[in-house]
N, C-alpha and C positions, 0 to 999 in steps of 0.2 A: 182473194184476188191478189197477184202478184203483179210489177213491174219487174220487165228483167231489162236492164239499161248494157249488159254486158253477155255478149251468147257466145259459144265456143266454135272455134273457130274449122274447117273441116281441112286439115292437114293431108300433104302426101305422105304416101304410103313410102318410108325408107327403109323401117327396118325389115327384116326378114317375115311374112304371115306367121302366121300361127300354123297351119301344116307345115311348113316348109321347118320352122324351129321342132315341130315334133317329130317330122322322119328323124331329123339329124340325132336328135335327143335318143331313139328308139334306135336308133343304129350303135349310138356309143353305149348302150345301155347292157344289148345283145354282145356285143365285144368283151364287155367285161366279163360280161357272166361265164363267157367263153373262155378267155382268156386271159382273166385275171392279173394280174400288174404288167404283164409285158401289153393289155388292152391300154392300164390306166397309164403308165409313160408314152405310149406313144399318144395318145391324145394330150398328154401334158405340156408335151413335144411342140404339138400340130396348134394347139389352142394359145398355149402361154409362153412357148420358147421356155418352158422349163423342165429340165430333166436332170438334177444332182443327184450324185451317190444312194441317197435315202432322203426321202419326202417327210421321214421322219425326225424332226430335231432332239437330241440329246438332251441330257439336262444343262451340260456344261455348255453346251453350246446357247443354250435358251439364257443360261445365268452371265453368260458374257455380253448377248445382245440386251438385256435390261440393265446391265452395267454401264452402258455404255450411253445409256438413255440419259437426259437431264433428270434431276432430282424430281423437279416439281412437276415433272407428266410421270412419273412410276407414282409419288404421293395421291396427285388427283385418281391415278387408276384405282386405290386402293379407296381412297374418299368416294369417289360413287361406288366401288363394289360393296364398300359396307351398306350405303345407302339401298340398294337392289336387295344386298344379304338378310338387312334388316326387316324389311316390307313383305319379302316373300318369307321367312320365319313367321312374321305375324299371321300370312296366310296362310301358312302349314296351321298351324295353330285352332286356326277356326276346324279344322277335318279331325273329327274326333271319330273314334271307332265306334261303335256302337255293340251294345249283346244285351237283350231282351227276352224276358219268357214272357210268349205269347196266352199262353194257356197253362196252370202246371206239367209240369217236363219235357214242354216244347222250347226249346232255344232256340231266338235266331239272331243273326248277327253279322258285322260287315267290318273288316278292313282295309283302310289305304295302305299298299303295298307299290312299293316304287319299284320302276323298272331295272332290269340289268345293268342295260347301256345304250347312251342316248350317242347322237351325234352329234353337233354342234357347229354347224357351218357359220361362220362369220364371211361376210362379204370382200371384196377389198376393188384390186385393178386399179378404178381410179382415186377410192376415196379409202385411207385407211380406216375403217369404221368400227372400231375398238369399241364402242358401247355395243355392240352384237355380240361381242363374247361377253359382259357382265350379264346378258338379257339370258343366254341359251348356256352359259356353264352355270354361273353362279346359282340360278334357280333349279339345273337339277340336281345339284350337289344339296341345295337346302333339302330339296326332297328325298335326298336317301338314295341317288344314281348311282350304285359302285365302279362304274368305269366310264365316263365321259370323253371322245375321242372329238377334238376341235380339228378343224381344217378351216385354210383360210388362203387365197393364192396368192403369188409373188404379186409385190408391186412394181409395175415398170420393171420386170426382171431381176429383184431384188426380194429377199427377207425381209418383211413390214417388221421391224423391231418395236413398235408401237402395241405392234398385234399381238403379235408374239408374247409380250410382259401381260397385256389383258388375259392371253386363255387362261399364261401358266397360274398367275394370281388369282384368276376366278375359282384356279383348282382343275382344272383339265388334266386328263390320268396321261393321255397322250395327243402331240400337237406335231399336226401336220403342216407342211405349208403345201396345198396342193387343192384347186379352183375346179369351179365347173360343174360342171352334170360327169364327168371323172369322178370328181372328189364324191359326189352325192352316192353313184353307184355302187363305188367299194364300198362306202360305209353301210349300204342298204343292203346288198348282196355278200359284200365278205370277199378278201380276196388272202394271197398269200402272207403279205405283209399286213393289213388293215381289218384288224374286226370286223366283224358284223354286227348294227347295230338295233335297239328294238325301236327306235325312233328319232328320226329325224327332224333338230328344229336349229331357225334361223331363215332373214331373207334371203334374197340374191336377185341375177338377172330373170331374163325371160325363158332362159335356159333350165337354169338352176331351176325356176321354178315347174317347168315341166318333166323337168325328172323325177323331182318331186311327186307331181299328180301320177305317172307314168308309175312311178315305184309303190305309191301307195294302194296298200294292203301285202305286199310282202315285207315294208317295215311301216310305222306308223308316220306320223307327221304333223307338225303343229298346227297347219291350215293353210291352204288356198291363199295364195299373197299375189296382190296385182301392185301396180304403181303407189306412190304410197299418196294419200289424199290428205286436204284440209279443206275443212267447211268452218266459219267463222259467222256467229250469231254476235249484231250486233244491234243497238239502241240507239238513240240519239245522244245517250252521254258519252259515247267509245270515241277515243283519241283516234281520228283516220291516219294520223300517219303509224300509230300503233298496228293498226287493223295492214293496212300496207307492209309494214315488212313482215308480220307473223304469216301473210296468203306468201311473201316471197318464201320463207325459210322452208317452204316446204315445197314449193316450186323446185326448186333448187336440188331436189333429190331426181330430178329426171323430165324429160322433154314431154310425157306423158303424164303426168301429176297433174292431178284433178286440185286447182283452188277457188273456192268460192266461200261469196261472203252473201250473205242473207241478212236483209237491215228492213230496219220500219224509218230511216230516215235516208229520205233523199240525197239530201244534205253528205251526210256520210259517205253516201256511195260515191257519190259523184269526187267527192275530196279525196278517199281513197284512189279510184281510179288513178287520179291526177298523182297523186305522189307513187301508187306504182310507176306509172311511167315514166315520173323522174329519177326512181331509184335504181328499173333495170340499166341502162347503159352503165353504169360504175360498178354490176357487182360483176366479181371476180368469177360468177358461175353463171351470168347472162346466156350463155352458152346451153346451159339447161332449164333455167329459170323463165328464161324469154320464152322459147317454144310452148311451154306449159303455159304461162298465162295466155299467150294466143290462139293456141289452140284447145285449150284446157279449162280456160277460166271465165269463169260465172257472176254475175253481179244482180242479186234480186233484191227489189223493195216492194216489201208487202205491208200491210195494215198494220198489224199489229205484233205483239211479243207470243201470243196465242197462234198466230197464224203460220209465225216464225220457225218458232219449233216441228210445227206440223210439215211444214213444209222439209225442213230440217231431218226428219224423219225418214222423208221418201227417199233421203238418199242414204243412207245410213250408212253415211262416212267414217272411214276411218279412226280421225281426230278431227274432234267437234270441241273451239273452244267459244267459251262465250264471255263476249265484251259486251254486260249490260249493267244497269244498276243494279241489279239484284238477281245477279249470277245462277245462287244455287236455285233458283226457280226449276232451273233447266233438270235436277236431278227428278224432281217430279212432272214436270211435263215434256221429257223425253222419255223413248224405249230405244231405239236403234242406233247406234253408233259403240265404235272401237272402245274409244276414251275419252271423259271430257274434262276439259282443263277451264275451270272454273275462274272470270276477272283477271282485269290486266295482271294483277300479280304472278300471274305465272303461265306458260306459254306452254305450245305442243314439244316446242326445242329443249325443256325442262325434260319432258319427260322422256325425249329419246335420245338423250343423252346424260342425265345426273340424277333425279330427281328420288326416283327408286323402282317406280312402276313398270312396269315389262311394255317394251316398245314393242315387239311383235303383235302384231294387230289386223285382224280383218280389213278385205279391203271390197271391193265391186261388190258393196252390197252384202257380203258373207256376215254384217253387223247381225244383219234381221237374225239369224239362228244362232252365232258363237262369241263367244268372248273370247279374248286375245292369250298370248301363253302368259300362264304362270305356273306357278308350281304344283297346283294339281293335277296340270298333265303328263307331268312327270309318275305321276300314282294311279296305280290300278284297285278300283275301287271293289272288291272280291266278298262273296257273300259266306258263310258258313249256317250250319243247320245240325242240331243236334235233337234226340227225343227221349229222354233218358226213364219215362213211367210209361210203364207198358201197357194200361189204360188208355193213354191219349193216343201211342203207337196203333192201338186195334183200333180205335175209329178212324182215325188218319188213315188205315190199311180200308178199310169200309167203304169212306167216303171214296177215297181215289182208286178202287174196285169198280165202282160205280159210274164216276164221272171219265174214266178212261174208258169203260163199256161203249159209252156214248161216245166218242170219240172212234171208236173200233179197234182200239191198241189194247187187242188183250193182252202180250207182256207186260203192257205196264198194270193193268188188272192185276197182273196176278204178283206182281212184287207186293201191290199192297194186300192182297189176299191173305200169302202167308205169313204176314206179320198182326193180320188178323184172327186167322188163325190160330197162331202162334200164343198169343194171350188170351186164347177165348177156349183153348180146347177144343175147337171144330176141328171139322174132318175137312180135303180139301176135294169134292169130287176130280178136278181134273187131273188133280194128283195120282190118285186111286187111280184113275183108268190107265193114265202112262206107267204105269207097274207091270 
């Protein structure tokens, strides 16, 4: 049994529906395919007031605007790239290949084999969001990606020189500055100037993200990404004004950003409340933080830390951190969520921005079946089969003889046939009669 002292709030409808954002999406999509760069500049045009020379940056040109950068933001870029570098190597690490004989001179066996070429959309517009390029270059490069093409759009009309230093230092083979469901389609489809890529990852708008859906299966894709969420489990020992600005800081990614906090004290809730609402008027991003928590945000007390979880569960958020006395509990009595950021020590802003972890992350619920990107996805997991005693050959031929009969695929009958056959000295009648 819950209390919910805080319900969400039911907003009007301002931005565009969701059909209305997918014609548009499937119109620019068909353009490109049609019409290839002369489709993608004028949409660059129409969308961003951006249309230079080449969408393309040089290297000289890339090596002048990192130049020109202060010291201590190209150092920091490099200090969380190693951190991301490092984390996802460890994760390559665990995927070992595998080759087994099942039976003598039956082999079988698997390897990870990483893709050609990813894409790498980093976000930008209003926010220059440079930890998107360490999240979607740096981890396909660990995995062995030979040509990584980053995009990322002008900001307010301008080169994000921020962005920019993140692709090239993550290792990005080539960096676009060019936004949108534009940038997704070249990369998905291939145009004159812009590769083709075999998969596309990074967030974006509600655009981005439907070109995304709309393109997938003609390139691959990280996953289904909605507004970005926090859910925050908390006890009666958690600091509420701690709990407070951790539900803001992710407010603050959008007027649609789901924040809620799950507590077994009253107490808590009620105190956090209160210091949210001292805190939105002074921040600087009230503008998206406010709308989210009123229309967005959730406050439940329930019994217990048992109940909590459970509860915690059904919604299987995003980023789920937990402010309890005994944090790691949550690793065994959760299943459903993105990522969880265990005790005040460390925050959901840790990990989408520095920490090392891949902030791309399921959201509306996609927890229940996937996990967020890392470097696995970058690798295609490929099987091999060999049979080299020609004993095991003739019954393998036998057996799937037989069970493909039942089936009624006699081709595939008879590949195993004459490798039955083949090792037994049989005759094959239906050999014989096609003679």
């Amino acid at each position: 049994m819950s209390t919910q002292l805080k319900t969400p709030t039911t907003a009007s409808q301002t931005a565009p529906g969701r059909d209305a954002v997918a014609d548009v999406v499937r119109d620019v999509i068909e353009d490109i395919r049609r019409d290839g760069d002369d489709a993608v500049r004028r949409y660059s045009e129409k969308f961003d007031n951006w249309s230079p020379a080449s969408f393309r940056l040089g290297e000289a040109e890339i090596q002048d605007l990192i130049a020109a950068l202060p010291t201590t933001v190209v150092d920091d870029i490099r200090t969380v790239q190693a951190n991301v570098r490092e984390f996802a190597r460890r994760q390559r690490e665990t995927m070992l290949d595998l080759e087994v004989e099942t039976e003598p001179g039956v082999f079988l066996g698997h390897r990870h084999v990483p893709i050609s070429a990813s894409g790498a959309y980093v976000p930008g517009g209003r926010y220059p969001l440079t930890a998107s390029a360490h999240m979607t270059v740096v981890t396909a490069k660990v995995a062995g990606v030979e040509r990584v093409t980053a995009c990322t759009p002008p900001l307010r009309g301008e080169i994000p020189p921020a962005t920019i230093a993140a692709m090239h230092l993550a290792g990005a083979d080539e960096v676009f500055v060019l936004g949108g469901v534009q940038a997704v389609a070249a990369l998905a489809l291939g145009t004159e100037s812009i590769g083709r890529v075999d998969l596309i990852a990074g967030p974006g708008n509600a655009y981005v993200a439907e070109a995304k859906r709309q393109l997938f299966g003609e390139v691959g894709i990280d996953l289904f990404a909605g507004p970005t969420e926090i859910l925050v489990v908390a006890d009666e020992h958690a600091d509420p004004f701690v709990v407070a600005v951790d539900l803001l800081s992710q407010a603050e990614h959008g007027p649609d950003s789901p924040a809620v906090l799950i507590t077994t004290s009253e107490r808590i809730a009620r105190e956090t409340v209160a210091h949210v609402e001292e805190l939105l008027p002074g921040m600087s991003t009230n503008d998206m933080a406010g709308p989210a928590w009123r229309d967005h945000g959730e406050v439940h007390v329930v019994e217990d830390l048992d109940a909590a979880y459970r509860l915690a569960d059904t919604f299987a958020s995003e980023h789920v951190q937990i402010l309890t006395q005994e944090p790691r509990e949550a690793l065994d009595k959760m299943r459903h969520y993105g990522a969880l950021f265990l005790g005040e020590g460390t925050c959901v802003s840790y990990g989408d921005k520095v920490i090392g972890t891949n902030h791309v992350l399921p959201t509306r619920g996609a927890a229940r079946y996937t996990g967020g990107l890392w470097v696995g996805k970058y690798l295609r997991t490929v099987t091999f089969q060999e049979v080299t005693d020609p004993a095991a050959s003739a019954r393998l031929g036998e057996l799937c003889g037989r069970t493909a009969r039942v089936e009624l695929f006699e081709g595939h009958a008879r590949s195993g046939d004459v490798r039955a056959a083949k090792h037994s000295g049989a005759e094959l009648p239906w050999a014989l009669a096609a003679r």
